[in-house]
C-alpha positions in Angstrom: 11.0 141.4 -45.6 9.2 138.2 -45.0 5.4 139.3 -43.5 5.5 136.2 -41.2 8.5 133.4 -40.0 9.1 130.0 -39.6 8.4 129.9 -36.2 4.9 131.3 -36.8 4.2 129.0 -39.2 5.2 125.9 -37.7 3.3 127.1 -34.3 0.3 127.5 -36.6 0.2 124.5 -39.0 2.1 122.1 -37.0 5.7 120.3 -37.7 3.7 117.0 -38.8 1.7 119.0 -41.4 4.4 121.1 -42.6 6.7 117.8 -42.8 4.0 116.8 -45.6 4.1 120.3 -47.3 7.7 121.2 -47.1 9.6 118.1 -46.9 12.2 117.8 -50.7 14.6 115.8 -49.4 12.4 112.8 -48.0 14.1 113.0 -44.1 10.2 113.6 -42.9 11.1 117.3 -41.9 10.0 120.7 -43.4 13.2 122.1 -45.6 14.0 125.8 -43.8 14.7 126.3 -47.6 11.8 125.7 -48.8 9.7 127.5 -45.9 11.9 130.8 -46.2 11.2 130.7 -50.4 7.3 130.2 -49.7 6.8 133.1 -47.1 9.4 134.9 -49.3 7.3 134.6 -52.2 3.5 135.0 -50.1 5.3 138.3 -49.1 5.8 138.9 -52.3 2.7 138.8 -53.7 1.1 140.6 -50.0 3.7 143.2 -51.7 2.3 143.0 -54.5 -0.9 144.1 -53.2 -0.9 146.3 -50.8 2.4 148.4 -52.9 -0.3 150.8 -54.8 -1.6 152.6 -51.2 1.4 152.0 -48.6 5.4 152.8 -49.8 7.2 149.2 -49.4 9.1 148.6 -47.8 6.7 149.2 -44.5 8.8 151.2 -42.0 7.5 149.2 -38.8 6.2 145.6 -38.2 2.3 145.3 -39.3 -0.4 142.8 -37.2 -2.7 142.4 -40.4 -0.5 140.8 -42.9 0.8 137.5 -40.7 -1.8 135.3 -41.1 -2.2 136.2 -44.6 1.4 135.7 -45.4 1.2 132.1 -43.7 -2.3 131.3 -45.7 -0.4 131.9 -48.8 2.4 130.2 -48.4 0.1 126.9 -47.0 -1.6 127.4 -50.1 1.7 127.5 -52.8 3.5 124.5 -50.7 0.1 122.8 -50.9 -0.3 123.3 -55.1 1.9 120.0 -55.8 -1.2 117.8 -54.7 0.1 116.7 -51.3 -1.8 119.2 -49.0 -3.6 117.5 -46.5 -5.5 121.1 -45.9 -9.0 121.2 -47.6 -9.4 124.7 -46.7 -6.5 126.0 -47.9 -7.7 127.5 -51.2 -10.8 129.2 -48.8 -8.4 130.8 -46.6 -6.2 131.7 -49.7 -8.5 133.6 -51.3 -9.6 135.5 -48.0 -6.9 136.7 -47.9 -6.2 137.7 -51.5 -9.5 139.5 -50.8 -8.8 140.6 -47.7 -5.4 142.3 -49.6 -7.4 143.3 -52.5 -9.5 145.5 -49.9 -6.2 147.2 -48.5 -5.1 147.6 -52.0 -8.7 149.4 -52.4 -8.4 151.7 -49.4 -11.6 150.1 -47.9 -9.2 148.4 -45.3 -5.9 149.8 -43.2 -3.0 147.9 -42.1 -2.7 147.9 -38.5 1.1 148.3 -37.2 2.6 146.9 -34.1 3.7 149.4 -31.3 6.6 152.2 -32.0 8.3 151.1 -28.9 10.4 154.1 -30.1 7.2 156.5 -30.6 6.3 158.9 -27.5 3.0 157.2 -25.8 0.9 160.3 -26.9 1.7 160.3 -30.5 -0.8 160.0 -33.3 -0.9 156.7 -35.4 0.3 157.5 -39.2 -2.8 156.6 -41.2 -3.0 156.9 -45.2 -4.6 160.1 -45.8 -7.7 160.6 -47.9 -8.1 162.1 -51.1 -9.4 165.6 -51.0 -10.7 167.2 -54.3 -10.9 170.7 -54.9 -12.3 173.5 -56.7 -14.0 176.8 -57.6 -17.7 177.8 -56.4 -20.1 176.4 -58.7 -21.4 178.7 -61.6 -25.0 177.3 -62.3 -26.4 176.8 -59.1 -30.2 176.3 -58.8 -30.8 179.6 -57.7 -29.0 181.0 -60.6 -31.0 178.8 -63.0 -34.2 179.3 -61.1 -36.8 180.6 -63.8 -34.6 179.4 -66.9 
């Protein structure tokens, strides 16, 4: 499952730009082919990512992982040299980082509306790690005097 679509990406970057990123065939328009295998392939890696905290495939549609899935694929259709974008190794590695924190557990994915779920119901979050364990045996008022 492709994190972000054509249609996204084209409203983002612009046909002209994407014409010069995308274009094999020399007709001066973006290849669907090529623009499915690159956000196919940013997905991949987003996947790639954010797998070791969240089971994959993600049940519902998520808000956080568009824009990164469009950075990345800018940034692979862009490696050949003929990128116009001078920021589009910045905003590829904010969002490597930005997955790299997900990854981490120091940031959640936000999901789109259940438009199945009952208003009131709670959002499904990861849960957090809880360590257990017997009382302590030296304690400091055990020890006190030793």
């Amino acid at each position: 499952m492709a994190y972000a679509t054509k249609e996204q990406l084209t409203e983002l970057v612009g046909e002209d730009a994407l014409s010069g990123l995308a274009d094999r065939d020399g007709d001066f328009v973006a290849d669907p082919a090529v623009l499915d295998k690159a956000l196919a392939q940013a997905s991949g890696e987003i996947d790639s990512y954010i797998g070791a905290r969240y089971p994959l495939p993600l049940a519902r549609e998520t808000l956080t992982l568009n824009q990164p899935c469009i950075d990345i694929a800018i940034y692979r259709l862009g490696v050949d040299g003929a990128s116009a974008f001078e920021h589009a190794r910045e905003r590829y590695e904010d969002a490597i980082a930005l997955l790299k924190r997900i990854g981490e557990g120091r940031a959640v994915l936000v999901f789109a509306p259940d438009p199945d779920a009952e208003p009131d119901a709670e959002p499904q979050r990861p849960q957090p790690v809880v360590q257990g364990g017997p009382d302590r045996i030296f304690t400091r008022s055990k020890m006190w005097g030793l």
